[in-house]
PyMOL Python script that loads the backbone (N, CA, C, O; Angstrom):
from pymol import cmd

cmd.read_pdbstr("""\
ATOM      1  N   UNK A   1       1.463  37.726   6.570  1.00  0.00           N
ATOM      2  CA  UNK A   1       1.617  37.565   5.143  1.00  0.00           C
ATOM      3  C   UNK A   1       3.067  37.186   4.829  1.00  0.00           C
ATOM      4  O   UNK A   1       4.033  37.692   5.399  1.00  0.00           O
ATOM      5  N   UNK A   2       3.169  35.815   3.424  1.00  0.00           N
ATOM      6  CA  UNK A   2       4.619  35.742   3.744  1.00  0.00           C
ATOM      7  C   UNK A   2       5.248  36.454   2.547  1.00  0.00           C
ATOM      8  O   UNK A   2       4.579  36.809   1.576  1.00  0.00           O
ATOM      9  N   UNK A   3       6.497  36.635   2.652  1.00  0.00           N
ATOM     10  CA  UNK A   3       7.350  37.735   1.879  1.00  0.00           C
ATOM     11  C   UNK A   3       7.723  36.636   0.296  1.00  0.00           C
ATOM     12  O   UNK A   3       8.073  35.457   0.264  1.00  0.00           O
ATOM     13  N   UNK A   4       7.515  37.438  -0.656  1.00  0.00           N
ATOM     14  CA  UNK A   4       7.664  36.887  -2.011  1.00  0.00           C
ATOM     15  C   UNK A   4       8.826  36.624  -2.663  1.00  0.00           C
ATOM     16  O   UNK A   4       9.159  37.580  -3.365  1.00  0.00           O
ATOM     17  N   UNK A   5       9.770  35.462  -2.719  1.00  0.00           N
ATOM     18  CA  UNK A   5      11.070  35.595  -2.971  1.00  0.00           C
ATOM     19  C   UNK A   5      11.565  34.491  -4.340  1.00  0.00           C
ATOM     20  O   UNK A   5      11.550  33.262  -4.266  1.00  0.00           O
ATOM     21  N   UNK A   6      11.881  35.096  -5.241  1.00  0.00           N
ATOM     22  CA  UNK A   6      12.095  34.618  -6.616  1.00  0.00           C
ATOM     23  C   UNK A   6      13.843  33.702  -6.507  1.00  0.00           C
ATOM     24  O   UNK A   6      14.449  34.208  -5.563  1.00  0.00           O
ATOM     25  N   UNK A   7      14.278  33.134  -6.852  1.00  0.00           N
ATOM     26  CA  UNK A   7      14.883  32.252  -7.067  1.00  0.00           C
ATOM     27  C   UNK A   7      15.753  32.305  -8.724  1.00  0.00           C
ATOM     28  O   UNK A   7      15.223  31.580  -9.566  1.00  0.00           O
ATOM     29  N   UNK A   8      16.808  32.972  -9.120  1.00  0.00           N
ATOM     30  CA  UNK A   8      16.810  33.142 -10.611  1.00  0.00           C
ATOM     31  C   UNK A   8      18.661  32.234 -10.940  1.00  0.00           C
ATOM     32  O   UNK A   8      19.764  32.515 -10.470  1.00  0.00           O
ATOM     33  N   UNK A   9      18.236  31.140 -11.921  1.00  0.00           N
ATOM     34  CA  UNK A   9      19.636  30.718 -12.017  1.00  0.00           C
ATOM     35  C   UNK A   9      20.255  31.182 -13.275  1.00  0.00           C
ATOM     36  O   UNK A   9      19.505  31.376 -14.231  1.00  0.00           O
ATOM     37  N   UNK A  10      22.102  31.480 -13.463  1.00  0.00           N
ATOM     38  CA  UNK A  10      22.152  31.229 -14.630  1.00  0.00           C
ATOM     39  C   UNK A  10      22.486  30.286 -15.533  1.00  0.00           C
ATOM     40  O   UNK A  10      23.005  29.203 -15.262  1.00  0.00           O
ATOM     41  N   UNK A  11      22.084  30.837 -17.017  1.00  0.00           N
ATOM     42  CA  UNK A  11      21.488  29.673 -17.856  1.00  0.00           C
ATOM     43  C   UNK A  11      20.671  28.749 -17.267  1.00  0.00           C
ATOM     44  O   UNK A  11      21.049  27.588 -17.111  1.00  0.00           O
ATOM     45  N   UNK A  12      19.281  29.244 -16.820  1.00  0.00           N
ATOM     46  CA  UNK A  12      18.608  28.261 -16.237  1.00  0.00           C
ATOM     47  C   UNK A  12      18.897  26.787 -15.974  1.00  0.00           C
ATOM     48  O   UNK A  12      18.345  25.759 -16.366  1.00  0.00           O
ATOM     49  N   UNK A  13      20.288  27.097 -14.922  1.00  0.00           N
ATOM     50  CA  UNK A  13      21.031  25.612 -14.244  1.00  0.00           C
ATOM     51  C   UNK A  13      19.802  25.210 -13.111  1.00  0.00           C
ATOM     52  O   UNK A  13      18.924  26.036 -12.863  1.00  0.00           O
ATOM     53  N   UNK A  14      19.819  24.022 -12.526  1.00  0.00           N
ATOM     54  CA  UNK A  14      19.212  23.641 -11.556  1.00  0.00           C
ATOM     55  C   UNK A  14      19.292  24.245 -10.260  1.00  0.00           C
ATOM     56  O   UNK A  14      18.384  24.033  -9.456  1.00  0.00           O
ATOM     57  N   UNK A  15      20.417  25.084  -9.908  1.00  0.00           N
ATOM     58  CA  UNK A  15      20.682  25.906  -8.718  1.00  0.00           C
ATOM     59  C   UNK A  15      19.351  26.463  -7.991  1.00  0.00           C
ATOM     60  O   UNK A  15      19.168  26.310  -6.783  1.00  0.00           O
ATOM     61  N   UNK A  16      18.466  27.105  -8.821  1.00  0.00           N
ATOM     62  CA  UNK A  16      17.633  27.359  -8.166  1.00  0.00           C
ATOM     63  C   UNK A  16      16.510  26.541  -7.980  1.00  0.00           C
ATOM     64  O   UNK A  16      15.475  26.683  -7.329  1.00  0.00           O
ATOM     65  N   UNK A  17      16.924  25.699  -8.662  1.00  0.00           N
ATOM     66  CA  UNK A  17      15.131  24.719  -7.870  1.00  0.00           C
ATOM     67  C   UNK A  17      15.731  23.998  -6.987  1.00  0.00           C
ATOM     68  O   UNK A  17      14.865  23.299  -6.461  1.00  0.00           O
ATOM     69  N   UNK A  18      16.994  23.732  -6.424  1.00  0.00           N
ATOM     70  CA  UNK A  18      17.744  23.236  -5.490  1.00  0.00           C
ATOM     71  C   UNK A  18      17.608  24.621  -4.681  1.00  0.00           C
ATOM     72  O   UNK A  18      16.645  24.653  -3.914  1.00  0.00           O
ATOM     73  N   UNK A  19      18.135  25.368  -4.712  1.00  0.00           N
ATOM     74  CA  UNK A  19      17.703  26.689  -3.516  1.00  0.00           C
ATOM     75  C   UNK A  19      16.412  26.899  -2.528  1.00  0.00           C
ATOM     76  O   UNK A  19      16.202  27.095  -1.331  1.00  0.00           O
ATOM     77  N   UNK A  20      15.552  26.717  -3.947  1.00  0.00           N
ATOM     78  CA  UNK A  20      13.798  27.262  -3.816  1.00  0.00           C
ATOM     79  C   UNK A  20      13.427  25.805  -3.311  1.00  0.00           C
ATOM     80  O   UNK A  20      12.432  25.937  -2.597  1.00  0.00           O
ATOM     81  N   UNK A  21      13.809  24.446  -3.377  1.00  0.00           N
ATOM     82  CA  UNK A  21      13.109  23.631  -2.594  1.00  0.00           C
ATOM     83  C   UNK A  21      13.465  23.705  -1.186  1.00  0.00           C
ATOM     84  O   UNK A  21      12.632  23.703  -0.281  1.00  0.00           O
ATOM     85  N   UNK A  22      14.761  23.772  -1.019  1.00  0.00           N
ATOM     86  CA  UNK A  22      14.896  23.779   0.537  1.00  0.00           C
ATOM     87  C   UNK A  22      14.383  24.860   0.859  1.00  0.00           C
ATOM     88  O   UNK A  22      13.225  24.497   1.066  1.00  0.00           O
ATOM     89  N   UNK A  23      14.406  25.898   1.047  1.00  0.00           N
ATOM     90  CA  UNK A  23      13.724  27.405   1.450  1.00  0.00           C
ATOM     91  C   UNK A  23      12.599  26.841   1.662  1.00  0.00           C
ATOM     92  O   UNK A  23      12.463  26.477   2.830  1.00  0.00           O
ATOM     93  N   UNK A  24      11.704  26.619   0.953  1.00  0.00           N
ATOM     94  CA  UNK A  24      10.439  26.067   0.660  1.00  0.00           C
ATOM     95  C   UNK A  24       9.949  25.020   1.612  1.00  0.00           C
ATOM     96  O   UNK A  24       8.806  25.083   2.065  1.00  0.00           O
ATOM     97  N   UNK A  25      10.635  24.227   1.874  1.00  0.00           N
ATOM     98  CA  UNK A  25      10.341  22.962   2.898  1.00  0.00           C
ATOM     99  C   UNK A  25      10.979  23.647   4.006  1.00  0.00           C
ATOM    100  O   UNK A  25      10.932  22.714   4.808  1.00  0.00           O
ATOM    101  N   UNK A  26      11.539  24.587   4.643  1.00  0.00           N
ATOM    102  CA  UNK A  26      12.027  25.303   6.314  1.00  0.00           C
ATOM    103  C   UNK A  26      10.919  26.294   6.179  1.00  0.00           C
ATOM    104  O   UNK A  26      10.040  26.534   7.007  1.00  0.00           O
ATOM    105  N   UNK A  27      10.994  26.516   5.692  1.00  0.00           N
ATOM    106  CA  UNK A  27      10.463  28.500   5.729  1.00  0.00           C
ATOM    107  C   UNK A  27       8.978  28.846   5.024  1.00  0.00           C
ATOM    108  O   UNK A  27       8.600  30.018   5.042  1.00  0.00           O
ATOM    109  N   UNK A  28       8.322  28.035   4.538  1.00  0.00           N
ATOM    110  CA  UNK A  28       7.335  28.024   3.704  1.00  0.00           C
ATOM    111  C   UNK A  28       6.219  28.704   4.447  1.00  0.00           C
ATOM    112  O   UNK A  28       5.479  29.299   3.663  1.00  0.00           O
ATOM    113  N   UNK A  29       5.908  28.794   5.533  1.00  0.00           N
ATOM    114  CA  UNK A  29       5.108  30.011   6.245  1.00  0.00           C
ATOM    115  C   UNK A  29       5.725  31.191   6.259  1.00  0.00           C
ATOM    116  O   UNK A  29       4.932  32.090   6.536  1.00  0.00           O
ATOM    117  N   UNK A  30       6.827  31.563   6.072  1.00  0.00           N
ATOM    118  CA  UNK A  30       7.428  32.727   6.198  1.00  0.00           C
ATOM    119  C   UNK A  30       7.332  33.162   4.857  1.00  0.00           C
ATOM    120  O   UNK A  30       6.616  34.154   4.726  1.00  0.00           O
ATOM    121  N   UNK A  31       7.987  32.589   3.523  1.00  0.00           N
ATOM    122  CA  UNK A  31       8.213  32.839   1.957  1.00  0.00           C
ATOM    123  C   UNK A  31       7.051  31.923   1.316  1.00  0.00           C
ATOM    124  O   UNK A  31       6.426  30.959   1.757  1.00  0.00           O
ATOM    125  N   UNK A  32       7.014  32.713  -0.066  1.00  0.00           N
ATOM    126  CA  UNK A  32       6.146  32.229  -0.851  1.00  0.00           C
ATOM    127  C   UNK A  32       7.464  32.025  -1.667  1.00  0.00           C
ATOM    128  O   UNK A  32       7.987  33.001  -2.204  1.00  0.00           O
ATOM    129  N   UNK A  33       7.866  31.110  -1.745  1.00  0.00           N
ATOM    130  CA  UNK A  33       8.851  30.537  -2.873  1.00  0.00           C
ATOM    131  C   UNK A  33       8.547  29.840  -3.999  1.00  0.00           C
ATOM    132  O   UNK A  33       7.860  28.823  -4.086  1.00  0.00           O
ATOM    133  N   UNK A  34       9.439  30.826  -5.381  1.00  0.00           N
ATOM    134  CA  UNK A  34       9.423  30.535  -6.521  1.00  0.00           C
ATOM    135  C   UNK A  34      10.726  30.436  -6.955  1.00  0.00           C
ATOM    136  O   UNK A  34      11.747  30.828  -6.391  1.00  0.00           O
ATOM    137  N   UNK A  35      10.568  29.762  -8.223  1.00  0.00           N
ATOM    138  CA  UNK A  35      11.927  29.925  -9.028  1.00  0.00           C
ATOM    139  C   UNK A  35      11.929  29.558 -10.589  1.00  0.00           C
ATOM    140  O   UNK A  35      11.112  28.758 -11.045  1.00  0.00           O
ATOM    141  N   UNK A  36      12.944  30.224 -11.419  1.00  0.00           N
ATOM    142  CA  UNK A  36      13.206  30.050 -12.979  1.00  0.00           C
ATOM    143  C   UNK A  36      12.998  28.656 -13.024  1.00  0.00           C
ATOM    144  O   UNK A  36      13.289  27.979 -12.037  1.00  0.00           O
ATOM    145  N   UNK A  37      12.596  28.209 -13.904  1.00  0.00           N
ATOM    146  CA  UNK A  37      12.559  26.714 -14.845  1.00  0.00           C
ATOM    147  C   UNK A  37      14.197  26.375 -15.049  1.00  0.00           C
ATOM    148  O   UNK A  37      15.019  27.247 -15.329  1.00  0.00           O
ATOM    149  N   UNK A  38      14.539  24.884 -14.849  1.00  0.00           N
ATOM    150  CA  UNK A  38      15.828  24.358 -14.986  1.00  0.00           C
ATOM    151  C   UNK A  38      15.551  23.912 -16.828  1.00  0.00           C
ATOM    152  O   UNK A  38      14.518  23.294 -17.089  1.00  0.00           O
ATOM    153  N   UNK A  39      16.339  24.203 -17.763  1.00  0.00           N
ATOM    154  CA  UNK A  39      16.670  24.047 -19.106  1.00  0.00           C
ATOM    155  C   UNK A  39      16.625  23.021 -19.403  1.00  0.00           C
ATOM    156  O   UNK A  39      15.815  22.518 -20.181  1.00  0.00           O
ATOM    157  N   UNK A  40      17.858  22.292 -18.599  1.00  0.00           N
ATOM    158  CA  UNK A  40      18.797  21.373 -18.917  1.00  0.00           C
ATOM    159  C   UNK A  40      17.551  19.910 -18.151  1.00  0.00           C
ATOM    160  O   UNK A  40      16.993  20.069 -17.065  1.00  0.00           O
ATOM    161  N   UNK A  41      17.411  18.923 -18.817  1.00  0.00           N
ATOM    162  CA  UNK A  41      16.595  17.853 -18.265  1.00  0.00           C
ATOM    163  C   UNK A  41      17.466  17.181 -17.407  1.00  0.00           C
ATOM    164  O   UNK A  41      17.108  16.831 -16.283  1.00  0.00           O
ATOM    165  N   UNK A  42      18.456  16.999 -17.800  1.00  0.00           N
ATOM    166  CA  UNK A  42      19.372  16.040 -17.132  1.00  0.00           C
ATOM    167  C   UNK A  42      19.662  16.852 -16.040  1.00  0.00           C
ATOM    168  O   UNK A  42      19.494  16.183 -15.020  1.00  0.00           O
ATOM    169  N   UNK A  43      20.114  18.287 -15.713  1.00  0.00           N
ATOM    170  CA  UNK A  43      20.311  18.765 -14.862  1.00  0.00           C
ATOM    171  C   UNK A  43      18.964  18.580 -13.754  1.00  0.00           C
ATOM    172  O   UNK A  43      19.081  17.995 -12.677  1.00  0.00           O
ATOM    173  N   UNK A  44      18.081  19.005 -14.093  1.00  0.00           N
ATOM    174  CA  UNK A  44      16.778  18.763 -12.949  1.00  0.00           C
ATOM    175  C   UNK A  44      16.627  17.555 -12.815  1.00  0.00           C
ATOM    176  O   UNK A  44      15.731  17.319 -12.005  1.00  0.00           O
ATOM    177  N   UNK A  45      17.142  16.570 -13.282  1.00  0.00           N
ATOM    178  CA  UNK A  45      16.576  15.015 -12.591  1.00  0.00           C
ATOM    179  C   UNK A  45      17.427  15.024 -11.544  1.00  0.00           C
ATOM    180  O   UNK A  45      16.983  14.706 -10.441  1.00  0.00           O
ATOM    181  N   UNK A  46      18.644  15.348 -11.676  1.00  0.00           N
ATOM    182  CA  UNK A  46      19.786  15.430 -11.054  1.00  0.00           C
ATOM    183  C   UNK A  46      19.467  15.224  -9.611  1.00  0.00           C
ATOM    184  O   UNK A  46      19.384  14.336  -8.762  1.00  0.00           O
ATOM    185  N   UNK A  47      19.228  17.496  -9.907  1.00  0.00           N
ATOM    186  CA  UNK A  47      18.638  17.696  -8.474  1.00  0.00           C
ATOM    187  C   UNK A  47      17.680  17.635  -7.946  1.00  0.00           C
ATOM    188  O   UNK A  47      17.522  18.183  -6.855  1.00  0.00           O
ATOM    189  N   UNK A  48      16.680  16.909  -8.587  1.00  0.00           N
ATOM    190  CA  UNK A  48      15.940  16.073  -8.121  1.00  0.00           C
ATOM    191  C   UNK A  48      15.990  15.032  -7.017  1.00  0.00           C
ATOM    192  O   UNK A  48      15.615  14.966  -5.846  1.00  0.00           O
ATOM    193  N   UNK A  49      16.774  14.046  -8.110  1.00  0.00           N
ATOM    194  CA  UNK A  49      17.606  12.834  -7.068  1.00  0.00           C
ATOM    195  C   UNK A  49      17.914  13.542  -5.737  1.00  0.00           C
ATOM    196  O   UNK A  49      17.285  13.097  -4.777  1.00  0.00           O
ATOM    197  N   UNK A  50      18.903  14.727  -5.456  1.00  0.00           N
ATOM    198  CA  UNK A  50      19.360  14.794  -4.413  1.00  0.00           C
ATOM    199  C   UNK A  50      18.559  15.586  -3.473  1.00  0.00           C
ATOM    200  O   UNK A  50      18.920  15.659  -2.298  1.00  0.00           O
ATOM    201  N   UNK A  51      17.713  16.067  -3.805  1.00  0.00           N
ATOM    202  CA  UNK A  51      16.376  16.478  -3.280  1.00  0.00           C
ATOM    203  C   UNK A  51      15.722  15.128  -2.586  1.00  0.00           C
ATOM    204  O   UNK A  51      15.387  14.947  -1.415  1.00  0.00           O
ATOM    205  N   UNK A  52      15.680  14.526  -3.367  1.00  0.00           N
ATOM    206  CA  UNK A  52      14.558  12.510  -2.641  1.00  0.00           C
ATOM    207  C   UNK A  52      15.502  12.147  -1.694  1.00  0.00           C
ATOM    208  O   UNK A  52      15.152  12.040  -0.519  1.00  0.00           O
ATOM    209  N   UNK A  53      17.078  11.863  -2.157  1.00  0.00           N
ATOM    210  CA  UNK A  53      17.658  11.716  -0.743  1.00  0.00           C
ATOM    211  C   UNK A  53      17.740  12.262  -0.006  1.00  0.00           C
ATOM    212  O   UNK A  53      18.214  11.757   1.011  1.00  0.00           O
ATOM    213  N   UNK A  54      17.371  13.560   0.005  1.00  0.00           N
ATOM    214  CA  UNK A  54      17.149  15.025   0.974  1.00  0.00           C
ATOM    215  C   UNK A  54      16.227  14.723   1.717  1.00  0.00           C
ATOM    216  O   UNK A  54      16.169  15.358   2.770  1.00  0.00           O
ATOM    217  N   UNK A  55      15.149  13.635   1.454  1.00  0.00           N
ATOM    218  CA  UNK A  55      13.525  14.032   1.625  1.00  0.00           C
ATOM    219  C   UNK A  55      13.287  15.556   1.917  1.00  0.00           C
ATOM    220  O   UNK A  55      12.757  16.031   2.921  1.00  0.00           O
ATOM    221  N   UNK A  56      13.825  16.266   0.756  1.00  0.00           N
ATOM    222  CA  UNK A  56      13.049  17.417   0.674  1.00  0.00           C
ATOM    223  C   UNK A  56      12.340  17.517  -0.508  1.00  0.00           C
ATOM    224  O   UNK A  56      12.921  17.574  -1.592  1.00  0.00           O
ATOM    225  N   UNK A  57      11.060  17.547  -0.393  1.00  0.00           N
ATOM    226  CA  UNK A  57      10.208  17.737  -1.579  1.00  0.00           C
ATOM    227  C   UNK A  57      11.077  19.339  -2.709  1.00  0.00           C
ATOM    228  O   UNK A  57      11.801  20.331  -2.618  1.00  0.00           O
ATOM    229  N   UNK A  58      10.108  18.345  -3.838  1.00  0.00           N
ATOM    230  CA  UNK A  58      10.660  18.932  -5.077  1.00  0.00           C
ATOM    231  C   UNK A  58       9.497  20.551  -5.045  1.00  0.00           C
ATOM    232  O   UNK A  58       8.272  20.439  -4.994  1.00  0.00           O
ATOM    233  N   UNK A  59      10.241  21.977  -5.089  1.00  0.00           N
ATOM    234  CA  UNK A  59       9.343  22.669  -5.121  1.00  0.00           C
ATOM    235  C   UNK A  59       8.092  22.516  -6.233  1.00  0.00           C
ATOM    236  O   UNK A  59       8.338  22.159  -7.385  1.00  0.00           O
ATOM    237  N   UNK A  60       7.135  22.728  -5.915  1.00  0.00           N
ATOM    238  CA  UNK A  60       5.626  22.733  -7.023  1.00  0.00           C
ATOM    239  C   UNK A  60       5.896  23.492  -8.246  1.00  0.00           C
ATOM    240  O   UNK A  60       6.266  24.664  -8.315  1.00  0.00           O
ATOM    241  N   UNK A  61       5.591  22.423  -9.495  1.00  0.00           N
ATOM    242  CA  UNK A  61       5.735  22.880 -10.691  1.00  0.00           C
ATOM    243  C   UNK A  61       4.777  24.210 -10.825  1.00  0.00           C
ATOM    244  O   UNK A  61       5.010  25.017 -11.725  1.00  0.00           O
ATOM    245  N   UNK A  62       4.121  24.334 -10.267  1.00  0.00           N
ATOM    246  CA  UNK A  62       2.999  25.782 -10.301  1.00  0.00           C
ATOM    247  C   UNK A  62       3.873  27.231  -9.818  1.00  0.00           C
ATOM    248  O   UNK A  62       3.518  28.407  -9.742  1.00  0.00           O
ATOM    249  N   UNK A  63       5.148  26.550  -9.546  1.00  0.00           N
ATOM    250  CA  UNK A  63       6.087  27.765  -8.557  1.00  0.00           C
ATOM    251  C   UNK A  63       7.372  28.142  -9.456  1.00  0.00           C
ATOM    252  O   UNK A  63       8.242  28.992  -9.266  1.00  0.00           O
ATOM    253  N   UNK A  64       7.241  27.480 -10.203  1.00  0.00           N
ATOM    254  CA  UNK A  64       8.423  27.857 -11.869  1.00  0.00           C
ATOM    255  C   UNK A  64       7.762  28.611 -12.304  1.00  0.00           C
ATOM    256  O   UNK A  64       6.574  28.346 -12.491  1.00  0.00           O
ATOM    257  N   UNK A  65       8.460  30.210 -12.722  1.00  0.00           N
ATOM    258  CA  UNK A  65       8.028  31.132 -13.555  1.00  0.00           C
ATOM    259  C   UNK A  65       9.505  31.540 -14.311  1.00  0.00           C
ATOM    260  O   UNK A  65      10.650  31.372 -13.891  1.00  0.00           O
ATOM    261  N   UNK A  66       9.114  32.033 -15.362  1.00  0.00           N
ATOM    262  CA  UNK A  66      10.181  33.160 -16.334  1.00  0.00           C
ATOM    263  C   UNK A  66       9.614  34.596 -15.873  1.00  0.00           C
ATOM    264  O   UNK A  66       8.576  35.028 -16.375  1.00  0.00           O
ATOM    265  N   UNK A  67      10.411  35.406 -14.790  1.00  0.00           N
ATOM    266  CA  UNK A  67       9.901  36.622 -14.533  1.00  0.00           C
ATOM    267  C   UNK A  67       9.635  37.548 -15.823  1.00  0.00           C
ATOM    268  O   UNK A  67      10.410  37.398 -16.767  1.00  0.00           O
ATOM    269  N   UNK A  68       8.798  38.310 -15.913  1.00  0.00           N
ATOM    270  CA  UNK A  68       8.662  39.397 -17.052  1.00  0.00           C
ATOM    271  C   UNK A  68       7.883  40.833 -16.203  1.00  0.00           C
ATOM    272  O   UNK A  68       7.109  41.039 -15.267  1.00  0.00           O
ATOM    273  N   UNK A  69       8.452  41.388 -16.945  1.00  0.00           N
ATOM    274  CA  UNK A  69       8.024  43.345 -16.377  1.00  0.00           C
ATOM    275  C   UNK A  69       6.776  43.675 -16.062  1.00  0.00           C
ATOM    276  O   UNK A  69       5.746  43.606 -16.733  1.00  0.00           O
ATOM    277  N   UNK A  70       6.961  44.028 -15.014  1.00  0.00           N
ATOM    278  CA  UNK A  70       5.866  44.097 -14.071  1.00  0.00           C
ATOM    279  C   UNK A  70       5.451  43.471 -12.831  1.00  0.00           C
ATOM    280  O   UNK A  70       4.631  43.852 -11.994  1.00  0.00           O
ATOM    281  N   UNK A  71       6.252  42.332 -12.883  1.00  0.00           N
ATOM    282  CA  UNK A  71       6.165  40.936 -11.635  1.00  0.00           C
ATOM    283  C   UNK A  71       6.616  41.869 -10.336  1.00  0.00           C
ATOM    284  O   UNK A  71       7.197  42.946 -10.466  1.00  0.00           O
ATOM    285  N   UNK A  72       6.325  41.394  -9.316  1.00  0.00           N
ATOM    286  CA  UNK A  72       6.798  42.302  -8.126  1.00  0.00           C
ATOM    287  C   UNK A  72       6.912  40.970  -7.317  1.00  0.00           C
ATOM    288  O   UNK A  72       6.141  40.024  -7.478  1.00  0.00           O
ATOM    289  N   UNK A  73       8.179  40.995  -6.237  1.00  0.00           N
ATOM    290  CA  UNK A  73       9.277  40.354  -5.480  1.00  0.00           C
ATOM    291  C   UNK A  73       9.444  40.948  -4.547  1.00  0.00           C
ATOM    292  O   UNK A  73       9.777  42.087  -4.874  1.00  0.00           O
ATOM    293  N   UNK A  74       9.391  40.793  -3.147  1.00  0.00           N
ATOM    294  CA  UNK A  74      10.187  40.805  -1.933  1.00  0.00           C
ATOM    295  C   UNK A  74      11.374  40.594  -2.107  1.00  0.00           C
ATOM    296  O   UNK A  74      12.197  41.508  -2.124  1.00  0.00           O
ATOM    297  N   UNK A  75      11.612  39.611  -2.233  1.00  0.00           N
ATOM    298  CA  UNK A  75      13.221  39.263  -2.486  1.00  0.00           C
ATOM    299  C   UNK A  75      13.783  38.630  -3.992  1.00  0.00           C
ATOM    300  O   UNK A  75      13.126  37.722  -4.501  1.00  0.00           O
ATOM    301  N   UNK A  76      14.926  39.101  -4.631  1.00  0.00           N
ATOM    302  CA  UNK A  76      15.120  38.224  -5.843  1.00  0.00           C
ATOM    303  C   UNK A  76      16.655  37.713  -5.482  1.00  0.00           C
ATOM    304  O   UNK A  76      17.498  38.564  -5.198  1.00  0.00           O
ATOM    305  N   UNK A  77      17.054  36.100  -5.501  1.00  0.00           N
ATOM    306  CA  UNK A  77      18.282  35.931  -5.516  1.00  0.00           C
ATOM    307  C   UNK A  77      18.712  35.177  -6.655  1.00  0.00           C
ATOM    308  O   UNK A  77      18.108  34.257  -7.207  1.00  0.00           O
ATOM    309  N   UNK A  78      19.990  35.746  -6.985  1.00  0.00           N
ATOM    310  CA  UNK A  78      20.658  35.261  -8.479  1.00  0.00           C
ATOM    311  C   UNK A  78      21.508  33.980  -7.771  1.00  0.00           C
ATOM    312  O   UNK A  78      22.113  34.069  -6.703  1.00  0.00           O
ATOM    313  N   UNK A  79      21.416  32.818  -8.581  1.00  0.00           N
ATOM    314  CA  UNK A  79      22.824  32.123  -8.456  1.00  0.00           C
ATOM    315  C   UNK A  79      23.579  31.876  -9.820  1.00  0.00           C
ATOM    316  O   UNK A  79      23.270  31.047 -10.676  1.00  0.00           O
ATOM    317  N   UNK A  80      24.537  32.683  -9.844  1.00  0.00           N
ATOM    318  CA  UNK A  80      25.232  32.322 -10.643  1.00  0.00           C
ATOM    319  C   UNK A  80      26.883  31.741 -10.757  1.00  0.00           C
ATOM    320  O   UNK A  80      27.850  32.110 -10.091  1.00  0.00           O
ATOM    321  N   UNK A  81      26.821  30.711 -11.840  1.00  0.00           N
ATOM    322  CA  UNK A  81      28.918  30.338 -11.901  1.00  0.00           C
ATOM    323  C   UNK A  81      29.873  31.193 -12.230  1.00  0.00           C
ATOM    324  O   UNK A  81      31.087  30.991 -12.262  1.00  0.00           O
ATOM    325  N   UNK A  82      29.102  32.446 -12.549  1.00  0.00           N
ATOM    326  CA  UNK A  82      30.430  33.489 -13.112  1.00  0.00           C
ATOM    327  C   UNK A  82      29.896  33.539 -14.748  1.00  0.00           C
ATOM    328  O   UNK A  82      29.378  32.498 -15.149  1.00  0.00           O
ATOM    329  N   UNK A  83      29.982  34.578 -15.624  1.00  0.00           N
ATOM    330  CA  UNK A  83      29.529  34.697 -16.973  1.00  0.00           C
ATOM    331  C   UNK A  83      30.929  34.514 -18.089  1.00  0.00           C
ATOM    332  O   UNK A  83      31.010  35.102 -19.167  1.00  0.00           O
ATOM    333  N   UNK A  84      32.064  33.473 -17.483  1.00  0.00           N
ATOM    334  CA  UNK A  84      33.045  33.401 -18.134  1.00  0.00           C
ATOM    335  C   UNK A  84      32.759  31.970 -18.711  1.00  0.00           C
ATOM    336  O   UNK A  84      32.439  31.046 -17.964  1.00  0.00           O
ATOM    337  N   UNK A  85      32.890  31.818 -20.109  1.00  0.00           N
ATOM    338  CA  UNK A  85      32.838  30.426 -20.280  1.00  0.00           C
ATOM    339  C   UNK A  85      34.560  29.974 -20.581  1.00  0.00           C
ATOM    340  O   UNK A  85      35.373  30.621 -21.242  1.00  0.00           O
ATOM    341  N   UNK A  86      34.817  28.448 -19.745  1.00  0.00           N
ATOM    342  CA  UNK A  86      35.857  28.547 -19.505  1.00  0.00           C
ATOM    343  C   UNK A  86      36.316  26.817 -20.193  1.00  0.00           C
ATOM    344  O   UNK A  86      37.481  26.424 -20.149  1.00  0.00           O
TER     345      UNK A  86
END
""", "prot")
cmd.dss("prot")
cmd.show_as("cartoon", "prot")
cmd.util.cbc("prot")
cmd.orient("prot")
């Protein structure tokens, strides 16, 4: 069984669907990989793009969630820039 691991960026930046795709394309028998929704449009085309030159597939839109109470995780990783706006 593979271990459940959430993906959480802040201000839903693209960080984590850049995280959660690569994880996802190595390890995808091992993790069930998910991650937060990217906000910003321009930001997810982005990393998109560098995902296609990656040829690493874009993780499955079915694998974006907004966690809420009660969800249960194996693993949760934050990426964040720091909560200073500068």
């Amino acid at each position: 069984m593979s271990s459940r691991i959430l993906f959480l960026c802040a201000r839903d930046s693209s960080r984590s669907l850049l995280a959660a795709s690569m994880l996802a394309n190595t390890e995808s028998d091992r993790y069930d990989v998910w991650s937060t929704p990217t906000q910003d449009e321009h930001s997810r085309m982005l990393a998109e793009q560098v995902l296609q030159e990656q040829h690493i597939p874009v993780l499955i839109p079915e694998h974006f969630i907004q966690p809420t109470l009660g969800m249960r995780w194996d693993e949760g990783i934050v990426l964040c820039s720091g909560a200073a706006d500068t």
